[in-house]
N, C-alpha and C positions, 0 to 999 in steps of 0.2 A: 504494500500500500504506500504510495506516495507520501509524504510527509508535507505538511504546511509551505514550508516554504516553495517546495519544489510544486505544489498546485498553486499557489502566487507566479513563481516565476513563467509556467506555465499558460495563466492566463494574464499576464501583461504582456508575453510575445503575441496573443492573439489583440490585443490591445492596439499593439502598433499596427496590427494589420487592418484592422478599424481604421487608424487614421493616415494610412498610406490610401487607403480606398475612399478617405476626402470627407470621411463624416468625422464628427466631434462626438466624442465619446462619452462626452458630460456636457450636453446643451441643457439650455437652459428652460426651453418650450420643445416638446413635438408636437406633430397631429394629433387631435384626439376630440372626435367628433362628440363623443357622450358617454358614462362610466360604463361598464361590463354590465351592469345589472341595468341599468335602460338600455342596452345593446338587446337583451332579451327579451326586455316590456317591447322594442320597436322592432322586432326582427321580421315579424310577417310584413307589416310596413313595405321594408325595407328592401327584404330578396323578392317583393313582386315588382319592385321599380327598377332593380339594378342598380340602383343609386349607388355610388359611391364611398363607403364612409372609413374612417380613421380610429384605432381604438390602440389603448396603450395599456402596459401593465405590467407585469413581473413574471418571466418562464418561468411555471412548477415542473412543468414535464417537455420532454423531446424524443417522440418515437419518429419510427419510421427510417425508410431509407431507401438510396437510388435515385429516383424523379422524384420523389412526394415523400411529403415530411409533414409531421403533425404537435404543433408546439400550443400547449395550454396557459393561458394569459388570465395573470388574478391582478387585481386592485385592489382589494380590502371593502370594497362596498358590499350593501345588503349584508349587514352584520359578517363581512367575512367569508361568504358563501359563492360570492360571483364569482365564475369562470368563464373563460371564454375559448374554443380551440379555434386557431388558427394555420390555413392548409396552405402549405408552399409545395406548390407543384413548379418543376420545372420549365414544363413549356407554355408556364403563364407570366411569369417571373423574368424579369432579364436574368440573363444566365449568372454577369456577375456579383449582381443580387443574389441570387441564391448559392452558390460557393462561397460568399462572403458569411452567410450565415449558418452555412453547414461548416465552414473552418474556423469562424469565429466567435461563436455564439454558444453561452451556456448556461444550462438549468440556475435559473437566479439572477441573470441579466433582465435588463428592464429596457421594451422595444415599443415600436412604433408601428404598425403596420396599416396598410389601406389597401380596400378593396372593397367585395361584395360580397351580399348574405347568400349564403346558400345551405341549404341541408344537406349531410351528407347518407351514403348509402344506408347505416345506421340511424339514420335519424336525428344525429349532432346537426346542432344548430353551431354553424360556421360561418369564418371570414375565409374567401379566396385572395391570398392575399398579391396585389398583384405589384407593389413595393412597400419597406418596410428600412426604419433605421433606427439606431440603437438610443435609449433613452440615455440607460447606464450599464456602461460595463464594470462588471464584479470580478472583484481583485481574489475572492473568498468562494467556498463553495457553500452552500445551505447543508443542513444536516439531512442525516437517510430520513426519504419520505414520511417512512411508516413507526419509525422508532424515534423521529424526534434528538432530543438533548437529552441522557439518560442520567446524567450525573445531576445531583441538585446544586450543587455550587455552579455550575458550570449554566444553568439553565434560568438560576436568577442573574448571575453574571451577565450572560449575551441573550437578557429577556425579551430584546425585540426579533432575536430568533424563535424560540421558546413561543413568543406568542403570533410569529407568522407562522409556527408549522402545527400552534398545536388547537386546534377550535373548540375544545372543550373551556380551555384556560381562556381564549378568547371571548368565548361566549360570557365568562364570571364575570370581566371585565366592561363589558355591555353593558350587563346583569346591574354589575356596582354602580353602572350610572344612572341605572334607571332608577334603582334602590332610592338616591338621593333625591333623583326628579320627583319622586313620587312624595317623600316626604318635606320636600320643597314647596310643592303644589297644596299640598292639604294643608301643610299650616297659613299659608294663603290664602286656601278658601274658607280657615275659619277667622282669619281679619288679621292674623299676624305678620308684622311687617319686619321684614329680613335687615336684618341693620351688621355691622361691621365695628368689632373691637380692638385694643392695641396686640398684639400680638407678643410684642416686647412691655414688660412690667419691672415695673421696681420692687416689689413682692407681688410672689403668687397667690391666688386666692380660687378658693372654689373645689379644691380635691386636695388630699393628701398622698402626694406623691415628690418623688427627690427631682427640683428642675434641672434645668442645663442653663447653664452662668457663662455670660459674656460679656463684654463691654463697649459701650459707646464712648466712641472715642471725643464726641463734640463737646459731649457734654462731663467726659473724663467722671463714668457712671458706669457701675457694675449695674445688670440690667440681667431680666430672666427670660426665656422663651416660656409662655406661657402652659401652663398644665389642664385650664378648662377651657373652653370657647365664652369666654368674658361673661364668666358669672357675674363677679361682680361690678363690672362695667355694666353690662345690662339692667343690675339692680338699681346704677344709678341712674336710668332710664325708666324705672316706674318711679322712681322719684321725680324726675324732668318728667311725667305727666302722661308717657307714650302705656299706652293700654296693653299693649303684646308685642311683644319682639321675639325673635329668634335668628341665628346664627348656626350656618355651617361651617365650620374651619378647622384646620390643626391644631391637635393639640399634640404637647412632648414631654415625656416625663422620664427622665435618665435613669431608669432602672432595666431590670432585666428582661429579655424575651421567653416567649412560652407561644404555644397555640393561641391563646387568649391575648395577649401583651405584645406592643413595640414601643418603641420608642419613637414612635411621628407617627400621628394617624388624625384620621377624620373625624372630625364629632359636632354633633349639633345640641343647642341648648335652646329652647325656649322661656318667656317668663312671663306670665301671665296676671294681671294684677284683680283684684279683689274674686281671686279663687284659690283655691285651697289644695289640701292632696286628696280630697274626693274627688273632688272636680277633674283633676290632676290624672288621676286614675279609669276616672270614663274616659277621659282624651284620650289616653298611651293607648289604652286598648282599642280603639276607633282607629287610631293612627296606626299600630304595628297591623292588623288584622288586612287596612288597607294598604299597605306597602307588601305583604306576601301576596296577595291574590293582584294586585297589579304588574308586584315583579317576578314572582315565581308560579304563577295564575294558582294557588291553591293555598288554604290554612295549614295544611296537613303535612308536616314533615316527620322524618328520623333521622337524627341526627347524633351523633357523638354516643351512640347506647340509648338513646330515650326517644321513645313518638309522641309528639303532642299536636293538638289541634288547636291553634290561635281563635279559633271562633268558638271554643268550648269554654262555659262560666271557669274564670276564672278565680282559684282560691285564696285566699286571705292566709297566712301563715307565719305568725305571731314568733319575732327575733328567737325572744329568750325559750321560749315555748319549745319550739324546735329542738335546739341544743338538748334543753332536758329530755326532750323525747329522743334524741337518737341518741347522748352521751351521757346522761343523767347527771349532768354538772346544771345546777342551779346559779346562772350566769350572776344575777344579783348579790347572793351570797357568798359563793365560790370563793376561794383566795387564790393569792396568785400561784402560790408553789401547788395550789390542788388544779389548776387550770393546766399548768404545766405536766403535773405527773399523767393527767388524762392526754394528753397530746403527746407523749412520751410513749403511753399507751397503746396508743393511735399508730404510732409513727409515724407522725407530724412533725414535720421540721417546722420550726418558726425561729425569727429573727427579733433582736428585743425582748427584752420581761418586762415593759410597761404593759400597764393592766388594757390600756387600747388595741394595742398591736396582739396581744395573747387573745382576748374576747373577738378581735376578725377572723385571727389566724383558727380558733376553733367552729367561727362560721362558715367561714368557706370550704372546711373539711365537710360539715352538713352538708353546705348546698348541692354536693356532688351527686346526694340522694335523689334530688329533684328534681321529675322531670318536665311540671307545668302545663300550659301557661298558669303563672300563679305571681301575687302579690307580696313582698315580705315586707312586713310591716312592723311596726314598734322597738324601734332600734333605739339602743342605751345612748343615752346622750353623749355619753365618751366617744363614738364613732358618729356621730353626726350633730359639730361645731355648728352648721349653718342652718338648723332646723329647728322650726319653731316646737316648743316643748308641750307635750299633753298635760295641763292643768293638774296640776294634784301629783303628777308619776313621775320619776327621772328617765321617760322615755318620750321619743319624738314623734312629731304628723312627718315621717318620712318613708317613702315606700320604692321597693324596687322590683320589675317585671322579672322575673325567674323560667326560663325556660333550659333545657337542656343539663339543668345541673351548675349553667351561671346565670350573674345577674347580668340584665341588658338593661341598664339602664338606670337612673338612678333621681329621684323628685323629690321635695318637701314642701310645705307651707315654711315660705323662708321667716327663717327667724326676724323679725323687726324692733324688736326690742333692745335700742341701742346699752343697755346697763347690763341685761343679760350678755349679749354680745361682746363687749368689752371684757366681759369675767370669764366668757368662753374660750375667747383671741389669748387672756393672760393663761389658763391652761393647757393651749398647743404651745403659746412661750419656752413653759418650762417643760413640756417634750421635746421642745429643740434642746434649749442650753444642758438636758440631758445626753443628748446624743442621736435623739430621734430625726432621721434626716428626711422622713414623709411627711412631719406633723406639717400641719397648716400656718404659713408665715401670720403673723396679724397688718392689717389693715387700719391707723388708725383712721387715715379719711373714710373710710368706708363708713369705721362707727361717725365719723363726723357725719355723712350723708343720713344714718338714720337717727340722727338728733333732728337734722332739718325733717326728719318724717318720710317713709317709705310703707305706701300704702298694704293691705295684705295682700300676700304675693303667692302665687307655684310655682316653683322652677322646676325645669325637668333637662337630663338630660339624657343622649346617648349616642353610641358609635359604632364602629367597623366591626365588633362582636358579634352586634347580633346581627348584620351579613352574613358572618365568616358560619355563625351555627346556622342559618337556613340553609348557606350552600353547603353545611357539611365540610369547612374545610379550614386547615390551621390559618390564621388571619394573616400569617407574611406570603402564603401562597397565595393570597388574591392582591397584593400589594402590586400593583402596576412597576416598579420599580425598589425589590425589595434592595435596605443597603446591606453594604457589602463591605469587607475590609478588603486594601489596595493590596493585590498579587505584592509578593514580595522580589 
């Protein structure tokens, strides 16, 4: 088998013979009367007039041989699916047209060709082509048809190979935009208007998680890539009066990868002013229900070990409740080294022995139980700083959609009680100056903004998880561009 170099060197001598034969090998414009997939909608048209026409694209295949030769031309339209064959016969072809492209031309070059529709004996809907010049000549071969890029380094690496040879992964990528359009559109048509936050912050706010620290150099200011889609900027927009907003964008939280986790990804938040996490909870479920049947046309998945149905009543399932039901630790009472030994138990790794970080770390060992659609509800206030408190309980109006075994998603009736607030922000304080490097920065302009008054609010947010669990699939494989560390 040839090696790298030697199929480069190979196809730049055919290079030259491109441009000894007076075309340009990298123009700028060819013909190209209309995409491959209207070439199909217009072909009956077309081959009963003879007309003429131009169509351009990228060789996947080259059969044939002698007089006729039969080259398949893709563009990427109609999700991916258009193809178009194109028939070089000899004695339709000037002759050195066609030796130039039986000597010159290879599976993955990208060409130009003109002629007429015609059917052929099979039935292929074809161009005759009766001149033809090169779009781009490839320096590189495409991988085997049928087997793709088999190495996974190598296939997120050169993923815009990866996703011309492989249509399933294309298709997710579709999928993922539609995903958003869809949730774009509904919180539109229920009066939400799409607004835009800083991205860079002086502290983070809105989740707990470790950011990634840079600097501006203008203002000679250490500065954060934001960890939520501007929670709290958007809060201070039902304060400025605006009734619903929501935000699609990146967020980035410098910890570690998993099926579930990256480090840069998509997330949307809404915020909704004088409704609550009732309100909060008919919405999500309105919303998720319409984004599967819009983008995956059904409720009904299996995913990751569990099937559940999004249009099936959803259950209510109560934080502490839980726990004691699958681990018999009474989360309120509990101590830490008894929390510990149960997770020990378990064989539970966790990181930290603060009482916050032990009470998630035995959550999310639960949640793996379940498989939804379901509600989890009444979270200790130690785990959720920015949620208004139930009356009487040291627990929150904060609730999260659970499917699959995780949570997708994450609301509360946000806390506006600038006193409590401040007493909250001073207890994520001292889980930093501990060592805690997820706890939540504090904000004091924030609590400034809810002195001036922030109406009652639901924030809700969520992201690329609950994608990744409808298509079944780890969340850096549908990453259009997952990163990667630089070859050495």
């Amino acid at each position: 088998m040839a090696s790298i170099e030697e199929l480069r060197e190979t196809r730049k001598s055919k290079l030259e013979l491109i441009k000894e034969a007076g075309m340009n090998p990298y123009p700028g414009r060819v013909p190209r009367t209309f995409c491959l997939a209207d070439a199909k909608l217009g072909f009956e048209e077309y081959a009963k007039s003879s007309k003429e026409v131009s169509l351009a694209g990228r060789i996947m295949a080259i059969r044939g041989q002698g007089a006729i030769l039969f080259a398949v031309l893709y563009d990427g339209k109609n999700d991916g699916r258009a193809r178009f064959q194109a028939v070089f016969k000899k004695d339709v072809i000037e002759e050195k047209l066609f030796k130039l492209f039986t000597n010159a031309v290879d599976i993955g070059d990208f060409i130009s060709v003109t002629g007429t529709f015609f059917t052929t004996e099979r039935g292929e809907q074809s161009i005759l082509v009766k001149s033809w010049t090169i779009a781009v000549k490839t320096l590189l071969p495409l991988p085997e048809k049928w087997h793709g890029i088999q190495d996974t380094d190598e296939r997120y690496r050169k993923r815009y190979l990866d996703l011309l040879m492989n249509q399933e992964l294309r298709d997710l990528i579709i999928k993922k935009s539609k995903f958003w359009d869809v949730t774009r559109e509904f919180l539109k048509s229920k009066g939400f208007l799409e607004v835009e936050t800083p991205t860079l912050e002086v502290t983070t706010g809105g989740a707990e998680a470790t950011p990634f620290k840079t600097h501006h150099n203008d203002y000679d200011l250490d500065v954060y890539l934001r960890i939520s889609v501007g929670e709290l900027w958007q809060k201070r927009l039902m304060a400025a009066g605006f009734p619903k907003t929501f935000e699609i964008g990146r967020a980035y939280r410098n910890e570690g990868s998993s099926p579930e986790h990256l480090q840069e990804f998509t997330n949307m938040e809404f915020y909704w002013s004088f409704a609550d996490h009732e309100d909060g909870m008919d919405l999500v479920r309105e919303m998720y229900i319409k984004i599967a049947q819009e983008t995956f046309g059904t409720t009904k998945f299996t995913s990751r070990g569990h099937t559940f149905d999004l249009a099936d009543e959803w259950a209510r399932i109560d934080y502490a409740g839980e726990i004691k039901k699958q681990t018999g630790i009474e989360i309120s009472k509990a101590t830490d080294n008894e929390v510990m030994k149960k997770l020990d138990e378990l064989n539970v790794k966790y990181e930290g022995t603060n009482r916050e970080r032990l009470t998630d770390t035995l959550w999310k060992h639960c949640r793996k139980n379940i498989s939804g659609p379901a509600f989890l509800i009444n979270h200790p206030l130690l785990v959720a700083p920015l949620a208004k408190r139930i009356e009487g309980t040291e627990t929150t109006q904060m609730f999260q959609p659970l499917i699959a075994g995780s949570e997708v998603g994450r609301g509360y009736s946000e806390l506006n009680d600038p006193i409590d607030q401040r007493q909250r922000f001073d207890e994520q304080k001292k889980l930093i100056d501990a060592g805690d490097t997820e706890a939540m920065m504090a904000d004091w302009e924030f609590v400034e903004m809810l002195e001036h008054g922030m109406p009652p609010t639901c924030g809700f947010g969520f992201g690329e998880r609950f994608f990744a669990i409808l298509a079944d699939k780890p969340i850096r494989e549908l990453q259009t561009f997952p990163l990667m560390k630089p070859r050495e």
